[in-house]
C-alpha positions in Angstrom: 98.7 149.1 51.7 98.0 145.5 53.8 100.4 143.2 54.6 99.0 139.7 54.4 101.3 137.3 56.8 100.7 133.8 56.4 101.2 131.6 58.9 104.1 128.6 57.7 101.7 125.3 57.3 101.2 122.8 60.0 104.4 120.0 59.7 102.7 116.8 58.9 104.2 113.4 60.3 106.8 111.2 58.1 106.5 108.0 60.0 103.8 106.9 61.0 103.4 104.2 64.2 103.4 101.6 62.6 106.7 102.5 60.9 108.6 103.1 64.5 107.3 99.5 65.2 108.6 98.2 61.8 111.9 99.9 62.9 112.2 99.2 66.3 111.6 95.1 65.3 114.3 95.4 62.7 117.0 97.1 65.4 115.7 94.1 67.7 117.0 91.9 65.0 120.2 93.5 64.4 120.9 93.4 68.4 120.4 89.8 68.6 122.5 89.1 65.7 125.1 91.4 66.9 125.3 91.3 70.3 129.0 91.4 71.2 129.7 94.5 68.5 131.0 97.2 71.4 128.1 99.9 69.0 125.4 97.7 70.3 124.6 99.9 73.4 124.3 102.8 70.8 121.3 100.3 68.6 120.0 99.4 72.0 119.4 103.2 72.8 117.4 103.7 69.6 115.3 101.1 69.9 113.9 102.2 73.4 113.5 105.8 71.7 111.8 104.0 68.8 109.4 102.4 71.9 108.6 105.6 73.3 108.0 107.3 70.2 105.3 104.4 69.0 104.2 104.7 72.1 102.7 108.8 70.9 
């Protein structure tokens, strides 16, 4: 008796580059329209992570 073992398959990407770039403008956006909310520092982190990640 054989035991077959498939390997799991490769995970594929669900953004794309173009989409981290489409979401990093619309953070910008939201940051200059809501600059003095005290959760700003929390958008401004994501969109330097969404930089670096278009950036791939």
């Amino acid at each position: 008796m054989t035991t077959m073992t498939t390997e799991p398959a490769r995970a594929r990407a669900v953004l794309s580059n173009q989409d981290f770039k489409l979401l990093q403008e619309a953070v910008l956006f939201y940051l200059k329209a809501h600059e003095d909310d005290p959760i700003s520092s929390t958008y401004s982190n994501l969109y330097h992570r969404l930089g670096s990640a278009a950036r791939r």
